[in-house]
FIFI-346631 format. One record per residue: x, y, z of N, C-alpha, C in turn. Coordinates in steps of 0.1 Angstrom, whole numbers, padded with zeros to 4 digits, always signed. Example, Ala and Ser with C-alpha at 12.3 -4.5 7.8 and 13.67 -1.06 7.14 Angstrom:
2
+0132-0057+0078+0123-0045+0078+0132-0033+0078+0128-0022+0071+0137-0011+0071+0129+0000+0079
END
This chain:
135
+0002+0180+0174+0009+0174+0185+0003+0159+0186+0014+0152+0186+0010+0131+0190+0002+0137+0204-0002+0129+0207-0010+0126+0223-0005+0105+0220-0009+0102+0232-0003+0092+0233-0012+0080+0231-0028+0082+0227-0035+0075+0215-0030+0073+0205-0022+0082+0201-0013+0079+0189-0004+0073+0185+0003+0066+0199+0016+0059+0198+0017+0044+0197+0018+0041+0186+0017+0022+0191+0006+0018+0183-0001+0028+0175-0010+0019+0164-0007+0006+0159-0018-0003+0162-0012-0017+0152-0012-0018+0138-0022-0012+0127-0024-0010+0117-0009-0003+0111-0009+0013+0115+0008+0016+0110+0019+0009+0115+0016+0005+0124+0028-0008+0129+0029-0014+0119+0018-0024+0116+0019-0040+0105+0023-0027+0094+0020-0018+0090+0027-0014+0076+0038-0010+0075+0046-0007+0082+0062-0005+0089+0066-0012+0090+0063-0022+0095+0074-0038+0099+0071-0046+0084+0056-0049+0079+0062-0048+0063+0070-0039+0053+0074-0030+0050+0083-0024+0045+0098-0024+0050+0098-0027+0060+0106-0026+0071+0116-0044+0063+0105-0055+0064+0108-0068+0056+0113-0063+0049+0108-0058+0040+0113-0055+0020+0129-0051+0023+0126-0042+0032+0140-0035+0032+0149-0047+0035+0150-0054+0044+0159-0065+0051+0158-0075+0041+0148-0080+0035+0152-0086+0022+0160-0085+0012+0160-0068+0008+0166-0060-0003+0180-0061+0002+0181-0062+0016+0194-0058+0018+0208-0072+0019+0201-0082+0024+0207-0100+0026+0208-0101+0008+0196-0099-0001+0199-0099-0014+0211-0094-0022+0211-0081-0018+0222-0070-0022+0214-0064-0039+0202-0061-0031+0191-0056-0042+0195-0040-0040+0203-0034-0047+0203-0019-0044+0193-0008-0049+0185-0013-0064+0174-0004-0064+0164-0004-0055+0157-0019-0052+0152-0016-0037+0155-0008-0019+0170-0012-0021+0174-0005-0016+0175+0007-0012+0178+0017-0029+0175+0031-0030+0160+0036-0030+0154+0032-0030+0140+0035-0032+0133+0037-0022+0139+0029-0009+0132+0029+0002+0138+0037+0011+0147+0046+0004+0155+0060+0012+0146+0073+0007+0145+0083+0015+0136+0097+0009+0149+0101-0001+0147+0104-0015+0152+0111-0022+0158+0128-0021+0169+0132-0009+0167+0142-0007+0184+0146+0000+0186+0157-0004+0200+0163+0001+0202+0162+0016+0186+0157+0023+0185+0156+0040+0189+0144+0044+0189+0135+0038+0189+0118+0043+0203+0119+0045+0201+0113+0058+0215+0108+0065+0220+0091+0068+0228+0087+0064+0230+0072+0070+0243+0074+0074+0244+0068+0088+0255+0066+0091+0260+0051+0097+0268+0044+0089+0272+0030+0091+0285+0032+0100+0285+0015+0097+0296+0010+0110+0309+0019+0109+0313+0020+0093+0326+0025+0089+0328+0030+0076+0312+0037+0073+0311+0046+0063+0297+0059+0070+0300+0070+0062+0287+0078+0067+0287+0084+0050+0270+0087+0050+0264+0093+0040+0256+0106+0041+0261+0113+0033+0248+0127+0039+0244+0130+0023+0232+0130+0020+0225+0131+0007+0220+0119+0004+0207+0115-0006+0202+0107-0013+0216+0103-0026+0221+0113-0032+0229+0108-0040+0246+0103-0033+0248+0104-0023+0259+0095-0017+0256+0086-0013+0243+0085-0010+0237+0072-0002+0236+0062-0013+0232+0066-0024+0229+0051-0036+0244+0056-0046+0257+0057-0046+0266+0060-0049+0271+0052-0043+0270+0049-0027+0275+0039-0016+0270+0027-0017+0259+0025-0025+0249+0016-0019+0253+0004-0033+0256+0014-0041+0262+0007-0053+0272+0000-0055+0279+0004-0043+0296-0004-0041+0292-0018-0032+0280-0019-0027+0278-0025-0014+0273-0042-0020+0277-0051-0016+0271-0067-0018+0260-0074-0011+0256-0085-0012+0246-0089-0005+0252-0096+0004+0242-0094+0019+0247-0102+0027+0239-0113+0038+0247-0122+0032+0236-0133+0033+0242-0141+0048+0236-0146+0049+0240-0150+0071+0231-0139+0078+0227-0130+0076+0222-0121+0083+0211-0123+0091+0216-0123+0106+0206-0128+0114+0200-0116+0123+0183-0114+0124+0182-0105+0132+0173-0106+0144+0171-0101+0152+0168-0105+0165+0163-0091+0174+0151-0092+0185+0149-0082+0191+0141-0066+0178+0135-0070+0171+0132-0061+0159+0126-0052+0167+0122-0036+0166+0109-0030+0173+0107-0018+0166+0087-0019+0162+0090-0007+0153+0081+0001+0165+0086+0012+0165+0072+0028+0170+0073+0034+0163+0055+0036+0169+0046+0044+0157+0044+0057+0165+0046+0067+0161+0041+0079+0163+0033+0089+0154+0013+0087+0154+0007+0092+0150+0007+0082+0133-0001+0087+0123+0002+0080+0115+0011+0079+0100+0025+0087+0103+0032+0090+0093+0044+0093+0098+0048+0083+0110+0059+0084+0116+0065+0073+0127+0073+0068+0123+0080+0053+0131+0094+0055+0129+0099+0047+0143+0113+0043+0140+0113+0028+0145+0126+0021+0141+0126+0006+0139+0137+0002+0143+0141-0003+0151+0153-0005+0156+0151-0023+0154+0169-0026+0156+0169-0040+0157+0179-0042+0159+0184-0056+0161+0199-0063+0165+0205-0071+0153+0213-0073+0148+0216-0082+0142+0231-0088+0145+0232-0101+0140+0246-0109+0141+0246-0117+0130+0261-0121+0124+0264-0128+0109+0270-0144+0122+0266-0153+0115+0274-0167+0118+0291-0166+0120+0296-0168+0136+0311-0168+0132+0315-0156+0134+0309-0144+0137+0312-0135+0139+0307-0129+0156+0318-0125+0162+0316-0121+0176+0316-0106+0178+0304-0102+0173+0297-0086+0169+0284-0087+0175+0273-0078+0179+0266-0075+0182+0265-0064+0173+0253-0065+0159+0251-0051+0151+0234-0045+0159+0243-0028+0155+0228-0023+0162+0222-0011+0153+0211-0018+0148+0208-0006+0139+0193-0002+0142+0190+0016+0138+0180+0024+0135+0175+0030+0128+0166+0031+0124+0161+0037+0108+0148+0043+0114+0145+0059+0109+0135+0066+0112+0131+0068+0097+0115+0062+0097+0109+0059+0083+0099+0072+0088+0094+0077+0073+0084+0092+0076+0075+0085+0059+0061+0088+0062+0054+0081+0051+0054+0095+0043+0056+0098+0030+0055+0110+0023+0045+0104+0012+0044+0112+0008+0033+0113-0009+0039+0100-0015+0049+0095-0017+0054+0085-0023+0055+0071-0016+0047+0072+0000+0050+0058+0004+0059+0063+0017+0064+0055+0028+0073+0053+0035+0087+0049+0029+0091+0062+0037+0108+0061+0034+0114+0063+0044+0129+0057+0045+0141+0062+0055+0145+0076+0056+0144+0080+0065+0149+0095+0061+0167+0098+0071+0170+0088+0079+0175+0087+0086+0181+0074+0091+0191+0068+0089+0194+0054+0094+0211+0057+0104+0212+0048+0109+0225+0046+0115+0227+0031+0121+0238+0026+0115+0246+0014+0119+0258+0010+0125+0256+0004+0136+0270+0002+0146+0272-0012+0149+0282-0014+0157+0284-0029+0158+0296-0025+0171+0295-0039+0176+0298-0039+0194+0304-0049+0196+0317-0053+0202+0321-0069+0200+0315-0076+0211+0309-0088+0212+0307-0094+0226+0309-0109+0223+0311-0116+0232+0313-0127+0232+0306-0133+0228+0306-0144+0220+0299-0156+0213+0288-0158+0220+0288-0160+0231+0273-0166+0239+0265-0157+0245+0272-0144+0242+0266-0131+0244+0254-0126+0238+0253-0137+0223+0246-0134+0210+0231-0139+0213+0232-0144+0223+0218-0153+0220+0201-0142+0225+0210-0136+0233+0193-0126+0238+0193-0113+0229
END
């Protein structure tokens, strides 16, 4: 059981919000091996996007392979929790230049034998007014 000494470590924090980078890097690049790599390899992983959903490791880099880089990607309001030391989730906001969307995404990372991975992501998007974007 977490107890709530557990919650909010800064140490697995800073190592989450860095992989957490890589990821957001990999992804404005349209680096898909990075991409795939930082998904758990497993018939479990689920991603569900704005206007695609994925259920398996092999639909997820099948999808991921059709997918481009995307560059404008602005994000805002990031937050990772830590629960104990092999478990976070990471939420954040993002918005593209010119575009009157609010994206809202979450990714639940679990550290296994191989490192931290996604085991779980979902992506949405909200329309709001242009000056809506700024907080």
């Amino acid at each position: 059981m977490i107890g709530t000494a557990d919650v909010g470590d800064p140490a697995v924090t800073s190592e989450v919000l860095a992989v957490f980078e890589r990821y957001e890097d990999a992804l404005v690049a349209g680096d898909a091996a990075t991409l795939d790599a930082m998904f758990w390899d497993s018939p479990d992983t689920i991603r569900f996007g704005v206007a695609d959903r994925q259920r398996g490791f092999g639909e997820l880099a099948a999808w991921r392979a059709t997918q481009g880089p995307l560059p404008g990607r602005e994000r805002r309001q990031t937050h990772v929790a830590t629960f104990g030391a092999d478990l976070a989730v990471v939420t954040t906001l993002f918005s593209y230049p010119g575009r009157p969307f609010e994206g809202r995404q979450s990714q639940t990372w679990v550290r296994l034998a191989e490192g931290w991975r996604i085991v779980s992501a979902h992506v949405s998007e909200t329309p709001v007014p242009p000056d809506a974007l700024d907080g």
